[in-house]
VMD Tcl script that builds the backbone (N, CA, C; Angstrom):
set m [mol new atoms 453]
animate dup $m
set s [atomselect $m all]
$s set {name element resname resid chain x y z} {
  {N N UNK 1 A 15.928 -16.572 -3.418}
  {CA C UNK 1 A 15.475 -16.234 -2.078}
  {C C UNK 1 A 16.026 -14.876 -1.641}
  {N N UNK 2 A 17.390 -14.587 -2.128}
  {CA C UNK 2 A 17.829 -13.463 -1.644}
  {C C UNK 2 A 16.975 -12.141 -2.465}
  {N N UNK 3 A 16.887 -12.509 -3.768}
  {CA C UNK 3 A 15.986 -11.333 -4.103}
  {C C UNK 3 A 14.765 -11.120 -3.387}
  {N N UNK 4 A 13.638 -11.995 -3.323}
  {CA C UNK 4 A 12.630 -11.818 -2.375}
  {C C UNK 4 A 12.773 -11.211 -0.928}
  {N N UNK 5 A 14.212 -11.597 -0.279}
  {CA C UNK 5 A 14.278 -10.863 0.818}
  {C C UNK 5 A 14.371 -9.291 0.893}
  {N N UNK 6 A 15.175 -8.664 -0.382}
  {CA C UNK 6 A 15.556 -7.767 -0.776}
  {C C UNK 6 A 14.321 -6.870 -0.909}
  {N N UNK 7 A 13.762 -7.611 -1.995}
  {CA C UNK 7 A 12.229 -6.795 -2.147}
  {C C UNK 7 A 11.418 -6.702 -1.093}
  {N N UNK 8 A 11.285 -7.727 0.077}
  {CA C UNK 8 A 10.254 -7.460 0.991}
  {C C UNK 8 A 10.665 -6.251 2.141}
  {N N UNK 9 A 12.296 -6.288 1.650}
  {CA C UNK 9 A 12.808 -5.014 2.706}
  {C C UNK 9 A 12.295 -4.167 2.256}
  {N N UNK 10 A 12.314 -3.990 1.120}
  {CA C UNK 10 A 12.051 -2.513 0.241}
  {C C UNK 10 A 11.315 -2.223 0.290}
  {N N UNK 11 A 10.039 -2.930 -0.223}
  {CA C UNK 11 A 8.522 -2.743 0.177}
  {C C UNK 11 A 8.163 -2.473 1.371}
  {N N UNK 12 A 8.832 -3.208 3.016}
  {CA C UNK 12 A 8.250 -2.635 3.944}
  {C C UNK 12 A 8.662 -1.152 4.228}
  {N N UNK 13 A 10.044 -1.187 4.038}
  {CA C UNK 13 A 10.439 0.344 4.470}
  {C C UNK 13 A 9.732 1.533 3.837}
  {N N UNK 14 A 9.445 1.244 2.199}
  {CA C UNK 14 A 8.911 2.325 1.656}
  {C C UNK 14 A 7.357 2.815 1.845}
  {N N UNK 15 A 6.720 1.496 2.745}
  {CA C UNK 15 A 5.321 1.943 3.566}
  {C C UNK 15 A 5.069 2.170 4.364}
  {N N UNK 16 A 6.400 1.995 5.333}
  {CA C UNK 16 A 6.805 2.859 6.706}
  {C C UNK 16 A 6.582 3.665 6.213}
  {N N UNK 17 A 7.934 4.205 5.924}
  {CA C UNK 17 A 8.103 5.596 5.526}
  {C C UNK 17 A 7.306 6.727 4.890}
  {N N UNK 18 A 6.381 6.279 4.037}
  {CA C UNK 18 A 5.335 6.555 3.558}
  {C C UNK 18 A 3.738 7.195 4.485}
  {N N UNK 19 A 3.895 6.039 5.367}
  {CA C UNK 19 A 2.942 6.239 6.734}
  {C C UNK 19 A 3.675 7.084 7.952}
  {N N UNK 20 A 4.746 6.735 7.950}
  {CA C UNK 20 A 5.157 8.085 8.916}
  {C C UNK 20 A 4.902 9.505 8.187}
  {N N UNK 21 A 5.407 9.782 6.638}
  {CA C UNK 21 A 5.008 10.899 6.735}
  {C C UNK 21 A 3.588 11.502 6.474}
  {N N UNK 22 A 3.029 10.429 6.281}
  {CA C UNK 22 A 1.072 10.760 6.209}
  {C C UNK 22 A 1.069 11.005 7.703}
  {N N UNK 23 A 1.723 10.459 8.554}
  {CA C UNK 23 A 1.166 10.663 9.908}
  {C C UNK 23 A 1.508 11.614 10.635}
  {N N UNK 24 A 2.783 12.246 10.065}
  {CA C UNK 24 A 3.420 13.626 10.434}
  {C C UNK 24 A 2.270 14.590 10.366}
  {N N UNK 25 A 2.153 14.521 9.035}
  {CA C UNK 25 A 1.221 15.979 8.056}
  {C C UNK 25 A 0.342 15.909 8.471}
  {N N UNK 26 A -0.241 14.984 8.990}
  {CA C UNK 26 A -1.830 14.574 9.608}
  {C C UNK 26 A -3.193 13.568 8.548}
  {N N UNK 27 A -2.292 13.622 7.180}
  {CA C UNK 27 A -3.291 13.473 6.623}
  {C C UNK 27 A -4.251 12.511 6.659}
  {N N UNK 28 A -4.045 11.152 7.184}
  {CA C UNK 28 A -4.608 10.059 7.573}
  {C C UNK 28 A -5.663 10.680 8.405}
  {N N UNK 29 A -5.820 11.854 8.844}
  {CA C UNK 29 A -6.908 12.376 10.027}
  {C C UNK 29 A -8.169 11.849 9.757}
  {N N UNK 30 A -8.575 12.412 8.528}
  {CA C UNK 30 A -10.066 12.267 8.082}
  {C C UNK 30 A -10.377 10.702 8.362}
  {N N UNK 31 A -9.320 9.508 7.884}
  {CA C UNK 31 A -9.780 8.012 7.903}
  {C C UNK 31 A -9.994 7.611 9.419}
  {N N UNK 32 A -8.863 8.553 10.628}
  {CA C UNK 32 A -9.034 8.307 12.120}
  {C C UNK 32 A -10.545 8.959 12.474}
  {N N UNK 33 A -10.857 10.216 11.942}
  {CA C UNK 33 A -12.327 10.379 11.859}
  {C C UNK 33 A -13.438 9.653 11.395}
  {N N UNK 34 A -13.186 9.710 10.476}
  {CA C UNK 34 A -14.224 8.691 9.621}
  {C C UNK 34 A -14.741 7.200 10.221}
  {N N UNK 35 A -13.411 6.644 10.664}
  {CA C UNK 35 A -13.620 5.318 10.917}
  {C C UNK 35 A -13.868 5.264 12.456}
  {N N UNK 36 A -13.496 6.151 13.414}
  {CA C UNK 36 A -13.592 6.226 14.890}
  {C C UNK 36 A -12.926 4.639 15.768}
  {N N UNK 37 A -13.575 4.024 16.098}
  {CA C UNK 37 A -12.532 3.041 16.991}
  {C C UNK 37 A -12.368 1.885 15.904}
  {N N UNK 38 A -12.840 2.142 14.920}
  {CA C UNK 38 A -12.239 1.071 14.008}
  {C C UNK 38 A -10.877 1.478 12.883}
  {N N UNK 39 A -10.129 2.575 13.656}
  {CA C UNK 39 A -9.286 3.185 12.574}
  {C C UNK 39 A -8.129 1.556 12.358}
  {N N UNK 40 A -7.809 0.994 13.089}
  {CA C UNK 40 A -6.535 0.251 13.529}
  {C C UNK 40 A -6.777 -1.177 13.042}
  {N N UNK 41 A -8.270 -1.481 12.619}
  {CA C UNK 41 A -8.642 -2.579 12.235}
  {C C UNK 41 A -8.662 -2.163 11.315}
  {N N UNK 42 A -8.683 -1.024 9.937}
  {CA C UNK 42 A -8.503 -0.579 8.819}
  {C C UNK 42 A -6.981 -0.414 8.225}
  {N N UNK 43 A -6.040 -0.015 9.238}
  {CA C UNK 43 A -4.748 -0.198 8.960}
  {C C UNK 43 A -4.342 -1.486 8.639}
  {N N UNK 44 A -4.518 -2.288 9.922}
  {CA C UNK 44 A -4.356 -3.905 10.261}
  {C C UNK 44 A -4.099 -4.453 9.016}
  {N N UNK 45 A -5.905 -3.835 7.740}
  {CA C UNK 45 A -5.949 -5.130 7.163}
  {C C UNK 45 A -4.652 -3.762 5.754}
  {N N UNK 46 A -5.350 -2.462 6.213}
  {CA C UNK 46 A -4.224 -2.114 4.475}
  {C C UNK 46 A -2.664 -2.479 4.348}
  {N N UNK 47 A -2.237 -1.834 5.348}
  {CA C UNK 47 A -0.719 -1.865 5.373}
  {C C UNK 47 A -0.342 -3.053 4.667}
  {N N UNK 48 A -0.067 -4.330 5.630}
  {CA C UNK 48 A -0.312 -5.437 4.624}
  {C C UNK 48 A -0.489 -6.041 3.413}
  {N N UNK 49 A -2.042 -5.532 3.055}
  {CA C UNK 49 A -1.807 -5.499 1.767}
  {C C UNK 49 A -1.101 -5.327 0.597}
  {N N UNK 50 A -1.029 -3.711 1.198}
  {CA C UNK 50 A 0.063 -3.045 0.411}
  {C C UNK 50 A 1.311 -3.648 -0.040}
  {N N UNK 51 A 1.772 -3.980 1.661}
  {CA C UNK 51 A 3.084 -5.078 1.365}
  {C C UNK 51 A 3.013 -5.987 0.095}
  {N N UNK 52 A 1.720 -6.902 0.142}
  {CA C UNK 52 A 1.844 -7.998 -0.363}
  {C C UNK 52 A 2.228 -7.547 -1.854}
  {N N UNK 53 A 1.033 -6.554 -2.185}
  {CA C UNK 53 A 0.498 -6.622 -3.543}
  {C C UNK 53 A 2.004 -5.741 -4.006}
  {N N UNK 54 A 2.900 -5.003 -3.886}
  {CA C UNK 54 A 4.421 -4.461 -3.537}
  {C C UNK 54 A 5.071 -5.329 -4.152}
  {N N UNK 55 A 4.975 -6.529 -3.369}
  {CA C UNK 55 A 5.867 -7.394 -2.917}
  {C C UNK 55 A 5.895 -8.461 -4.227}
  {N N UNK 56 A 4.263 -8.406 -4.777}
  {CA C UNK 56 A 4.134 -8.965 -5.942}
  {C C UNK 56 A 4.725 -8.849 -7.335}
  {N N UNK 57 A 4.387 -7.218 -7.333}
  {CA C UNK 57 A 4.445 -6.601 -8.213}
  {C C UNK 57 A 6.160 -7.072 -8.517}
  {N N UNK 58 A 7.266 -6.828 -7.797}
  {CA C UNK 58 A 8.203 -6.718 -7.141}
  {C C UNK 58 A 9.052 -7.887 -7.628}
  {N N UNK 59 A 8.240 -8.761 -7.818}
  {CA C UNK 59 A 9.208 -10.263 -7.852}
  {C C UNK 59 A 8.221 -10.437 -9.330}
  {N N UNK 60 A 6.947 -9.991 -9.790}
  {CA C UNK 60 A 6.906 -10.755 -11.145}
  {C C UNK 60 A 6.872 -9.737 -12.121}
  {N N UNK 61 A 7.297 -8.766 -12.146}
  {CA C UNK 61 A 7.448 -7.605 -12.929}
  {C C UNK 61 A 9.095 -6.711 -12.384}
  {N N UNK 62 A 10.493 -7.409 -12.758}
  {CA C UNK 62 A 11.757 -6.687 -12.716}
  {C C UNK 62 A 11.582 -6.413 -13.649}
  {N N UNK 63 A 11.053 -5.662 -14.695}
  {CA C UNK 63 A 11.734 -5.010 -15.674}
  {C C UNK 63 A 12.080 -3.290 -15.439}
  {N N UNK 64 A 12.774 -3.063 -15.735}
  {CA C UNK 64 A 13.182 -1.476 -14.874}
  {C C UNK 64 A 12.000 -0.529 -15.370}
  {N N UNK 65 A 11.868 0.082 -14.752}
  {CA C UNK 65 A 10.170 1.476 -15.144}
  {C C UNK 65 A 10.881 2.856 -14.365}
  {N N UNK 66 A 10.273 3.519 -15.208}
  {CA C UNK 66 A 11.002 5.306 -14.703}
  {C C UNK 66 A 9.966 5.906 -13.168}
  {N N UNK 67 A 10.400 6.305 -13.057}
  {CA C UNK 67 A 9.757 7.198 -11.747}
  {C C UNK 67 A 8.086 7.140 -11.848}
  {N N UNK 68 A 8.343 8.245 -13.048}
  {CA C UNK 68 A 6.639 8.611 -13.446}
  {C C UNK 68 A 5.518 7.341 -13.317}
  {N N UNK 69 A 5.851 5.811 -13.967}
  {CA C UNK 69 A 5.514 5.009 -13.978}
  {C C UNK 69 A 5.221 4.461 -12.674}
  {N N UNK 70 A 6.528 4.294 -11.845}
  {CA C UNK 70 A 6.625 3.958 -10.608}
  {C C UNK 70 A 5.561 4.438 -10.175}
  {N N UNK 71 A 5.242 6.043 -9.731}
  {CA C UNK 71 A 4.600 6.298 -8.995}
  {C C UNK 71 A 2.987 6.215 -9.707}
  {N N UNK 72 A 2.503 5.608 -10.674}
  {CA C UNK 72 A 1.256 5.470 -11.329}
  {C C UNK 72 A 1.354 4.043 -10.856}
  {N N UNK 73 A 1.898 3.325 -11.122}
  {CA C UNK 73 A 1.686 1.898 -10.321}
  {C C UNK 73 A 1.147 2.244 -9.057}
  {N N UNK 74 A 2.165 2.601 -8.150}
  {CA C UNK 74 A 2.040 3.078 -6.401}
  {C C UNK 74 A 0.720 3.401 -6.224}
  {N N UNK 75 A -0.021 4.171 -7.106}
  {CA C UNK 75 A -1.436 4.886 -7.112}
  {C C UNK 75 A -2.242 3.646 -6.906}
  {N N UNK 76 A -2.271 3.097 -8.345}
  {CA C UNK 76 A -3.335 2.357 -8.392}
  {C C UNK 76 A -3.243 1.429 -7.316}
  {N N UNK 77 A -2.124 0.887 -7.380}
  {CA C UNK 77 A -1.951 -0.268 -5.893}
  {C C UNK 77 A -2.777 -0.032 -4.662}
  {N N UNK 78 A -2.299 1.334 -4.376}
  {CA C UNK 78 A -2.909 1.890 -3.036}
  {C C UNK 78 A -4.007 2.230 -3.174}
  {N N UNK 79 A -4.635 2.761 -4.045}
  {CA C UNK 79 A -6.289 2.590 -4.173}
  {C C UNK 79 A -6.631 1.307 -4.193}
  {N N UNK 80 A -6.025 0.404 -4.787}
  {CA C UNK 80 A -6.863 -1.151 -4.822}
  {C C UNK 80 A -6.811 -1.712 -3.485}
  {N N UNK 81 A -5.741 -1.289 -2.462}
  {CA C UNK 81 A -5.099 -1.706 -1.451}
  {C C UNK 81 A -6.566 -1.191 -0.409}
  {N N UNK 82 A -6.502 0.045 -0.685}
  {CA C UNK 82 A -7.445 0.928 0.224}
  {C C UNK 82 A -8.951 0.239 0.032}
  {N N UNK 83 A -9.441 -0.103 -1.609}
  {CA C UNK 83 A -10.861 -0.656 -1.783}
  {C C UNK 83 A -10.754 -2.023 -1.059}
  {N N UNK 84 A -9.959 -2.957 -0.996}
  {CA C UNK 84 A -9.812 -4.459 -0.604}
  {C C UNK 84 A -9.925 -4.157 1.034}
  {N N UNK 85 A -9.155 -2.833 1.760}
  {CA C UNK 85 A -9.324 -2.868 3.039}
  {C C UNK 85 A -10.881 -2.621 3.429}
  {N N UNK 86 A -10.966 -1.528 2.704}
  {CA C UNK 86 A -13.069 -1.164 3.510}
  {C C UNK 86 A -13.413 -2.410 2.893}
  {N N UNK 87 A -13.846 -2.788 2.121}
  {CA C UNK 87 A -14.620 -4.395 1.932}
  {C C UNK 87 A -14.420 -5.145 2.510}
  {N N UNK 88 A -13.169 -5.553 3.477}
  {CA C UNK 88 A -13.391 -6.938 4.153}
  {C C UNK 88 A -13.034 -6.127 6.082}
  {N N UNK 89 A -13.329 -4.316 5.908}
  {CA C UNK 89 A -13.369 -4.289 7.002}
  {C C UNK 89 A -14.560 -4.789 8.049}
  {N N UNK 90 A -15.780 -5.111 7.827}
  {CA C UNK 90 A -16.740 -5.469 8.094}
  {C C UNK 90 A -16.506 -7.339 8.974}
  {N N UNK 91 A -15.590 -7.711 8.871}
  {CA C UNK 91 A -15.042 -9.116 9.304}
  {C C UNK 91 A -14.273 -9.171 10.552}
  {N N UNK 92 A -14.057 -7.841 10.856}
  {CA C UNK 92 A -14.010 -7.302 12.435}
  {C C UNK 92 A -15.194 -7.099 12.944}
  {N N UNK 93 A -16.405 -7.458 12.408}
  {CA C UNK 93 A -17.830 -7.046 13.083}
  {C C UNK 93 A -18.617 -8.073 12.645}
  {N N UNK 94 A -18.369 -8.823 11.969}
  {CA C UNK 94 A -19.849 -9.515 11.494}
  {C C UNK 94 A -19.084 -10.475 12.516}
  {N N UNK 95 A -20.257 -11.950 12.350}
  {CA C UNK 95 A -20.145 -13.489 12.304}
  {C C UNK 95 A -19.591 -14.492 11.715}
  {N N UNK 96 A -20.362 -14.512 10.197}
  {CA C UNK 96 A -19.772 -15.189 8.832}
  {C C UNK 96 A -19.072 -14.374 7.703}
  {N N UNK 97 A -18.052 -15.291 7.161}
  {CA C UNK 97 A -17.524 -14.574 5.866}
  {C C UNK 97 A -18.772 -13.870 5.187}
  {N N UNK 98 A -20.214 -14.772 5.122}
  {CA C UNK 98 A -21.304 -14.692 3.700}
  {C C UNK 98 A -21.570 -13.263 4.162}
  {N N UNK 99 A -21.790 -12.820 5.295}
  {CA C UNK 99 A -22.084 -11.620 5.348}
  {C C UNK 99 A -21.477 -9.895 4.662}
  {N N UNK 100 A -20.518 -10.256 4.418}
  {CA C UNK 100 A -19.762 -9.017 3.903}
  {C C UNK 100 A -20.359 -8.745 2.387}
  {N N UNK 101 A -20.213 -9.815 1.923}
  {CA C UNK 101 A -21.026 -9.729 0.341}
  {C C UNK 101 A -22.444 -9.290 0.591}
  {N N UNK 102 A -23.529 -9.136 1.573}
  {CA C UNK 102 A -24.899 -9.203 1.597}
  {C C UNK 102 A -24.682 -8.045 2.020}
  {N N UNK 103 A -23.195 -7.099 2.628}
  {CA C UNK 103 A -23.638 -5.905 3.365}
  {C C UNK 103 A -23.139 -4.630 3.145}
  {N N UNK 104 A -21.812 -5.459 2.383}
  {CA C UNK 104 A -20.797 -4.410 1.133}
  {C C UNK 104 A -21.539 -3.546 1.046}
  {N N UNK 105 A -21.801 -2.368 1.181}
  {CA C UNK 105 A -22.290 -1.457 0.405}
  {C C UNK 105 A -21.290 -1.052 -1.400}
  {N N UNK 106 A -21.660 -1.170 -2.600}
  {CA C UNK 106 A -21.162 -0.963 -3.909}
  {C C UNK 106 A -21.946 0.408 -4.232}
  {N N UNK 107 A -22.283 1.370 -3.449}
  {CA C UNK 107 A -22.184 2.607 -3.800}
  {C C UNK 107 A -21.180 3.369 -4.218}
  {N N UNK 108 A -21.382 4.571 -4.846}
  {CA C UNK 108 A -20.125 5.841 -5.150}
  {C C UNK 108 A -19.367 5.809 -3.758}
  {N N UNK 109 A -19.969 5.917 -2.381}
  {CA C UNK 109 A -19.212 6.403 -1.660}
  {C C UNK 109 A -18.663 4.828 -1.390}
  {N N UNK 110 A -18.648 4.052 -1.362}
  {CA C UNK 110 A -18.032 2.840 -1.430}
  {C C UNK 110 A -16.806 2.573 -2.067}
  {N N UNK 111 A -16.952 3.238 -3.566}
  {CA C UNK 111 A -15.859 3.147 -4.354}
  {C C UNK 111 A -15.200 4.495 -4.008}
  {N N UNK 112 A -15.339 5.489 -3.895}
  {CA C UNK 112 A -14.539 6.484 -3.048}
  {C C UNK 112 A -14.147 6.288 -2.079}
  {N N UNK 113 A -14.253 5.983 -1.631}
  {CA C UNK 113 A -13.764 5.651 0.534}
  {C C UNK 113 A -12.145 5.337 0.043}
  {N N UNK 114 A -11.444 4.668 -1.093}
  {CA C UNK 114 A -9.917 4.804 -1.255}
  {C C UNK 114 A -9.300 6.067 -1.613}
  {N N UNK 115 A -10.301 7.018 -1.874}
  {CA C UNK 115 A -9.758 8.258 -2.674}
  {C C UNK 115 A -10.237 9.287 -1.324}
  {N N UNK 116 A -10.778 9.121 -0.653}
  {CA C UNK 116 A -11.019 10.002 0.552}
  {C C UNK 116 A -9.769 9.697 1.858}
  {N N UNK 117 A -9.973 8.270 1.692}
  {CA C UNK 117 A -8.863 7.862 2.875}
  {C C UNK 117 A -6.790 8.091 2.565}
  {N N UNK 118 A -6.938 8.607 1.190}
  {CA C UNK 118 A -5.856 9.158 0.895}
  {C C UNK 118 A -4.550 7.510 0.714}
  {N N UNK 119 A -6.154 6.830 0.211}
  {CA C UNK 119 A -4.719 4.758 0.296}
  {C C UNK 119 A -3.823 4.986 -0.805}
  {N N UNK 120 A -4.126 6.066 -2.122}
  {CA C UNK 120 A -3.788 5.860 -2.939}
  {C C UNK 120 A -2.071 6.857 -3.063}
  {N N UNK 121 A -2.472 8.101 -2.020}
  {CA C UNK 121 A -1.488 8.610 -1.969}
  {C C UNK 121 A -0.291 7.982 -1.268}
  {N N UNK 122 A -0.844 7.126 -0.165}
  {CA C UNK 122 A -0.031 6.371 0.687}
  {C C UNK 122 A 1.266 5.452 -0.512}
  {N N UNK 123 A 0.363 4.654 -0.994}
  {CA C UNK 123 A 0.695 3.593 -2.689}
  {C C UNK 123 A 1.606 4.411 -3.556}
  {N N UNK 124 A 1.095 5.814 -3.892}
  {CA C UNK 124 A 2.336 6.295 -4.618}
  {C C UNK 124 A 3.568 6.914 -3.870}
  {N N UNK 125 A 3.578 7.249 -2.581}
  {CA C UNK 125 A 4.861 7.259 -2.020}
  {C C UNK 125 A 5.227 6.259 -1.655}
  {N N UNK 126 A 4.886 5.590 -0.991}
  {CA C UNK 126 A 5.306 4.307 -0.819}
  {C C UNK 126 A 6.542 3.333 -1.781}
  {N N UNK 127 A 5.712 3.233 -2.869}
  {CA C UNK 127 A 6.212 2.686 -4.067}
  {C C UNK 127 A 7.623 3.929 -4.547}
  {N N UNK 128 A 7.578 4.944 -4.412}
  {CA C UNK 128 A 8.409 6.170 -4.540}
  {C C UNK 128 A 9.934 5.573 -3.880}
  {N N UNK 129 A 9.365 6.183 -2.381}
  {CA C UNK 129 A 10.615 5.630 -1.478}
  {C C UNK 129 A 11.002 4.181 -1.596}
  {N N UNK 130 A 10.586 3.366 -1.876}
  {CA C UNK 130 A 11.255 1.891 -2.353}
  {C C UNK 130 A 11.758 1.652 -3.334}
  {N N UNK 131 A 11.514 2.408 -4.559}
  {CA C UNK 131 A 12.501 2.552 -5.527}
  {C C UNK 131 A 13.620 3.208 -5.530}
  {N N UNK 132 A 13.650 4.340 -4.574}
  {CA C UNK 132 A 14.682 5.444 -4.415}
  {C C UNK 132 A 15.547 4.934 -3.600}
  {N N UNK 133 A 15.038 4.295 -2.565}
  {CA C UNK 133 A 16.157 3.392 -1.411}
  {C C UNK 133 A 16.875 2.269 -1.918}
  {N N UNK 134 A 15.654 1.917 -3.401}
  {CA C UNK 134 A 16.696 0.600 -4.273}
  {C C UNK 134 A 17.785 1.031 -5.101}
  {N N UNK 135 A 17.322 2.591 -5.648}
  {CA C UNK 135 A 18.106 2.901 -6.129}
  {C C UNK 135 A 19.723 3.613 -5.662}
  {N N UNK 136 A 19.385 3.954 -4.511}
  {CA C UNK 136 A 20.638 4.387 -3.404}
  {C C UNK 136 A 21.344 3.396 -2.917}
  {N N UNK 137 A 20.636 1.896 -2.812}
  {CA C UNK 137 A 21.309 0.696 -2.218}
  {C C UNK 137 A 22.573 0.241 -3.304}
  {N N UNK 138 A 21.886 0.458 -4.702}
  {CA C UNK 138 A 22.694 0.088 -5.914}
  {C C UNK 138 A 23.752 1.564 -6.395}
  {N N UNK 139 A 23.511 2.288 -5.909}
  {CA C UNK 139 A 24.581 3.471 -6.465}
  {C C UNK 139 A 25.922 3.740 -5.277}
  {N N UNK 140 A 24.977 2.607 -4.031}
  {CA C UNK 140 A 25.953 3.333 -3.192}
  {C C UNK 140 A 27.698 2.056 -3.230}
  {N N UNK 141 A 27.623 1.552 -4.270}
  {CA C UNK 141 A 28.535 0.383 -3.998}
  {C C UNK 141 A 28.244 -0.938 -4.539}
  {N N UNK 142 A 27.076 -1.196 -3.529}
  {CA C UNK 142 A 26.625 -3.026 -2.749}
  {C C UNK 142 A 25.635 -2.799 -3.367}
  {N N UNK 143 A 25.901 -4.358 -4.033}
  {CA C UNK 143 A 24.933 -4.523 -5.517}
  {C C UNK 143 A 23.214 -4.860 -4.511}
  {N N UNK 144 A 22.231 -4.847 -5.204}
  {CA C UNK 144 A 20.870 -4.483 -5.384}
  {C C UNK 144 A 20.163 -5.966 -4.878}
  {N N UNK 145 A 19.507 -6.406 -3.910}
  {CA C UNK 145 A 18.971 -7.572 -4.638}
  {C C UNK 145 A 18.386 -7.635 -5.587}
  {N N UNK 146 A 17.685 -7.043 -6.168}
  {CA C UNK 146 A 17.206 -7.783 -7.272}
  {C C UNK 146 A 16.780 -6.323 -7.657}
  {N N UNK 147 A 16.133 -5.747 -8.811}
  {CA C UNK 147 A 15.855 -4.896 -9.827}
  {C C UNK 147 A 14.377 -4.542 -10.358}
  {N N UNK 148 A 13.460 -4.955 -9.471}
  {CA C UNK 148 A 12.265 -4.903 -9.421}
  {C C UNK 148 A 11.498 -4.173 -9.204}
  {N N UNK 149 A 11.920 -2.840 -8.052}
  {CA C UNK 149 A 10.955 -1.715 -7.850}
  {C C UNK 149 A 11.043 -0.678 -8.588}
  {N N UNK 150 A 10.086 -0.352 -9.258}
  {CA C UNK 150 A 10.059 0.975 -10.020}
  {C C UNK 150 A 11.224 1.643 -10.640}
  {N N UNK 151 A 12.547 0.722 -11.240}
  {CA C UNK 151 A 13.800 1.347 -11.729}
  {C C UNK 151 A 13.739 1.650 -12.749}
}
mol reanalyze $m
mol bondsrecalc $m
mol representation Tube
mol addrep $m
């Protein structure tokens, strides 16, 4: 239990942190454009995600991984993170679950919308700073919970 707590710290802080500085630089702009009053129901569902799928990774994969790796995980995560958010953003607007499947659009710009909205860059810092904060937690003294993010 204590490792899981450990990791879910890690994971959230490193997607804070991650989103504060997308939100500094501005870069999230284009998705606050793009999406207009639905930007916050697009966060709602990524952030989260992110956590989870983090959080997964996190507890069934400790085997230690170098940076480079780390941050190629972080990628893909956050692109998958980013495709899972536009697909079930539509559930803030429809009626029924059945509808999202009948309305999905599975176009190019469909499968781009994670690589425009910048989910993936989010995923590789993210995943960055949670390894680096695991790794500062364990150098600074006070042992690690557990050994799972990107070491």
């Amino acid at each position: 239990m204590k490792n899981f707590i450990g990791n879910l710290l890690f994971c959230i802080a490193g997607v804070s942190v991650a989103y504060a500085l997308l939100s500094v630089f501005q870069v999230n702009h284009f998705v606050w454009t793009l999406l207009k009053g639905r930007y916050y129901q697009y966060v709602s569902l990524f952030l989260p995600s992110l956590v989870v799928f983090f959080l997964v990774y996190t507890t069934l994969f400790t085997k230690p991984v170098g940076i480079l790796r780390s941050l190629v995980i972080g990628i893909v995560v956050g692109y998958a993170c980013g495709f899972v958010a536009f697909f079930f953003l539509p559930i803030f607007q429809l009626k029924t679950f059945g509808e999202i499947f009948r309305t999905a659009d599975v176009s190019g710009m469909f499968l781009l919308s994670p690589v425009l909205s910048m989910s993936w860059l989010l995923g590789g810092i993210a995943l960055l700073v949670a390894s680096t904060l695991q790794r500062k937690f364990e150098t600074a003294g006070a042992p690690a919970p557990s050994r799972g993010i990107g070491d």
